[in-house]
N, C-alpha and C positions, 0 to 999 in steps of 0.2 A: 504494500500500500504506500510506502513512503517511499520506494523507490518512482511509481507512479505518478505523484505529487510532484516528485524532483522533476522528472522529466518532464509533464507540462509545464511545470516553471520554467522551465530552461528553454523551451519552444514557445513558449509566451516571450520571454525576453529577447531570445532571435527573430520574432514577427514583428516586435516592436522596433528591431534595431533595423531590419530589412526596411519596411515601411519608410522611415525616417530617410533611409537613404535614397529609396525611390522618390519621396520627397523632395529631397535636394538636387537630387538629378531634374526633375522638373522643373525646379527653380532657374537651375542654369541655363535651361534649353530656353524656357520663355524669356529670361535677361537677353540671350544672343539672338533669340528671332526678333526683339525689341528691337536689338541694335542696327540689325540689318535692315530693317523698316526703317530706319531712322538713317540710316545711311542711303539706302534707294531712295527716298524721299527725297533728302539731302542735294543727291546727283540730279534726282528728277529735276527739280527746283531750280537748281543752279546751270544745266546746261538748255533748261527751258525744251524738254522733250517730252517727246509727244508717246508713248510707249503702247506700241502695237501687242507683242508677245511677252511674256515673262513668266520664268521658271525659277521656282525655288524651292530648293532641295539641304537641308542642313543648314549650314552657313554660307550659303551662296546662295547667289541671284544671278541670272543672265536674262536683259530685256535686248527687246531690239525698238528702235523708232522707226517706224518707214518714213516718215517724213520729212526726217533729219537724215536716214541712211545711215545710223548709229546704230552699235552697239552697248553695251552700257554691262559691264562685268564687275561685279563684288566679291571677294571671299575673303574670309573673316576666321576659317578654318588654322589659317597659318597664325604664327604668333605677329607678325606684324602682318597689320591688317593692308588689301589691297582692293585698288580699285581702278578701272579702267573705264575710260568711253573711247570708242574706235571710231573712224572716220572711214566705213564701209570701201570710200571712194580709194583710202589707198590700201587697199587689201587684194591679193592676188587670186588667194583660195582660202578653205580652211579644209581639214579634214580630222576624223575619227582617230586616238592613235592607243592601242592599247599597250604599256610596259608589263613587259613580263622580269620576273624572278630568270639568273641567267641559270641557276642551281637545277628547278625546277619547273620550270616554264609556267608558272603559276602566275597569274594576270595582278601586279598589285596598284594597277593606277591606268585610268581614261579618263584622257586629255580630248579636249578640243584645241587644235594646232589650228592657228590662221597665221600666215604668211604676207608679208607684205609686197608691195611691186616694186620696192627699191629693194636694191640688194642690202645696203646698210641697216636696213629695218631689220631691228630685234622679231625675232620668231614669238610670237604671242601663243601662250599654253594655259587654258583654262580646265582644273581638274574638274570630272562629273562623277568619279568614282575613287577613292584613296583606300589601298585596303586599311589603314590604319585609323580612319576616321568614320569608314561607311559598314555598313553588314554587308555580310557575302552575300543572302538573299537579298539585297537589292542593288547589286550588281549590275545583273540583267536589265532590268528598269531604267539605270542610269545609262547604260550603254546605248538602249533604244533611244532616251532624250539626247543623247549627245551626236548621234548618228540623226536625227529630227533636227537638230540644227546645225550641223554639218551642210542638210539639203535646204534647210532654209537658207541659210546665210549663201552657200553659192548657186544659187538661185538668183537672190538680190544682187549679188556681187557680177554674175554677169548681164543682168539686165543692167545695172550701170555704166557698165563697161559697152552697149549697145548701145546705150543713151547719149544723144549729143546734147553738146551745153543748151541749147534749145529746147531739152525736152522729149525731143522726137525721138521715137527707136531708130535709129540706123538702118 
């Protein structure tokens, strides 16, 4: 009987400790999805866009403007926070790029890579999947949104590139 006693107490006090920290875990997730409201916002605000599409997943956000022909990228994931707005016009491509593990070929990171049409342009890589920050089960999810804007973006990217300063397609 008093062994019985014990052990509920003891799984009483493990439910409370569990609890408490699932607790905290939520706390933090709602302060950062704050933050990144507040920093989309922010961006929105300030470069005066017009925002067609947006995804947000974790600590990230990627919009796009059609209007402006902008991208608009935030992550918040890393310890120094980042933020981008692109200027579509001078983007060559983007594409899909998954890192593998070289040990085990195991996938631990999808990037979206847009390339610019100067050669001196830095290579722009926006992650959609980290194994160290995301779950494995949503992997897949994130791979399908990053390959979703892979074909959006050069979609846009060559309709620009058709369009004369006029407006007109080419």
């Amino acid at each position: 009987m008093h062994f019985t006693l014990i052990a509920l107490l003891i799984l009483a006090v493990l439910a409370i400790l569990i609890g408490y920290m699932v607790r905290i875990g939520g706390a933090d997730q709602r302060r950062v999805k704050e933050r990144l409201k507040k920093r989309y916002a922010e961006w929105v605000e300030k470069k005066r866009m017009t925002i067609d599409t947006v995804d947000n997943f974790r600590k990230r956000i990627i919009a796009y403007d059609r209007l402006g022909n902008q991208l608009l990228l935030i992550d918040l994931s890393k310890e120094q926070e980042e933020a981008h707005v692109i200027d579509l016009e001078n983007i060559a491509s983007c594409r899909t790029v998954k890192n593998k593990h070289e040990a085990n070929g195991h996938i631990n990171g999808i990037l979206l890579e847009c390339v610019g049409k100067r050669k001196n342009q830095p290579v722009l890589q926006f992650p959609f999947y980290d194994e160290l920050e995301d779950s494995l089960q949503d992997m897949l999810f994130l791979q399908k949104r990053a390959e979703f804007w892979e074909h959006k973006l050069n979609i846009h990217i060559s309709a620009s590139a058709n369009t004369d300063k006029a407006g007109y397609i080419a």
